[in-house]
N, C-alpha and C positions, 0 to 999 in steps of 0.2 A: 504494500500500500504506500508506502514512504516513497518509492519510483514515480507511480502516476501522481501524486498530488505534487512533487516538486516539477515532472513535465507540466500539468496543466499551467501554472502560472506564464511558461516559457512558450506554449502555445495563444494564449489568450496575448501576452506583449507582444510576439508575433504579430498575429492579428491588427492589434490596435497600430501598427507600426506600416503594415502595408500599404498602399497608395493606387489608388482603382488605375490598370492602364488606361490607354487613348482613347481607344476604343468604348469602353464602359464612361468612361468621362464624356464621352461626345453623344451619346443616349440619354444618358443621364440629363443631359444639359437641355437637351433638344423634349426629354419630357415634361423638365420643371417648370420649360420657358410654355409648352403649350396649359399645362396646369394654370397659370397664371394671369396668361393673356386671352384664353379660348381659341389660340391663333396654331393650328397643325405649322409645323416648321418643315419646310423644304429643302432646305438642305443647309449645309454649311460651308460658308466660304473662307472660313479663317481659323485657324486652330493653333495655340500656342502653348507651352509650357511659362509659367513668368515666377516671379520672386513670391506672389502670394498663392499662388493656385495655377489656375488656367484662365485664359481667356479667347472666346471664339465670336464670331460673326454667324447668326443664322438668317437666312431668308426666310422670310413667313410671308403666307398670301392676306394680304389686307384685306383687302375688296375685289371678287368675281365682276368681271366684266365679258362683255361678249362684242367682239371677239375677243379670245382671252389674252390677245399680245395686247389688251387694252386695259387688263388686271392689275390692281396697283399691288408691290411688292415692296416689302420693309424689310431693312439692315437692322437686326437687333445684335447691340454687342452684349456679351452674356459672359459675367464673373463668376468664376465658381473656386472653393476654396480646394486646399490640396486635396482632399477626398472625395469633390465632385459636387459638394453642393451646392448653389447657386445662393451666391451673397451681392448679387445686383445685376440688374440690365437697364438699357435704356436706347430706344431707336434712334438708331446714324442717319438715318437717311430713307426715302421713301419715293419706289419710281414706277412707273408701268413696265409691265412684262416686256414689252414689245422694243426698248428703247437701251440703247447701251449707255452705259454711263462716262462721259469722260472722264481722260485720264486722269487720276487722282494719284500724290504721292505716297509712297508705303505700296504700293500694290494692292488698292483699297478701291 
């Protein structure tokens, strides 16, 4: 008995010490922000590792228009802390489907 209860402490810090990869962070991210907004997120155009967490860019459909290159589309930047939970967002920018956006610097 004295084996498994000094393993379990060393499993459970384990644990607390992991850090979700890219992939689970970028799920995560994309369902907190629709939790939130009511807004399904389309995709992601920005994903980074940074000093507090992550931070990514998702596109989300604002408003259905027909035809739908006439749908308007929003830049949400989306903070999440090192284990993925979303500690703020706020919309960058807001365009129709159909329309490119000039260049921007950053690759934004």
């Amino acid at each position: 008995m004295t084996n498994t209860s000094s393993n379990t402490p060393k499993k459970n810090q384990g644990a607390a010490d992991e850090t979700p990869g890219p992939m689970a962070v970028l799920r995560e991210a994309r369902t907190q922000l629709a939790e939130l907004t009511g807004m399904v997120a389309e995709s992601v155009s920005s994903f980074e590792r940074t000093e507090d967490g992550w931070t990514l860019e998702i596109e989300v459909l604002e408003l259905a228009r027909v035809p739908d290159t006439m749908s308007l589309i929003a830049s949400y930047q989306v903070d999440l802390d090192p284990q993925g939970a979303l500690t703020g967002y706020r919309r960058i920018r807001r365009y129709e489907r159909g329309r490119s956006d000039a260049h921007r610097s950053g690759g934004r």
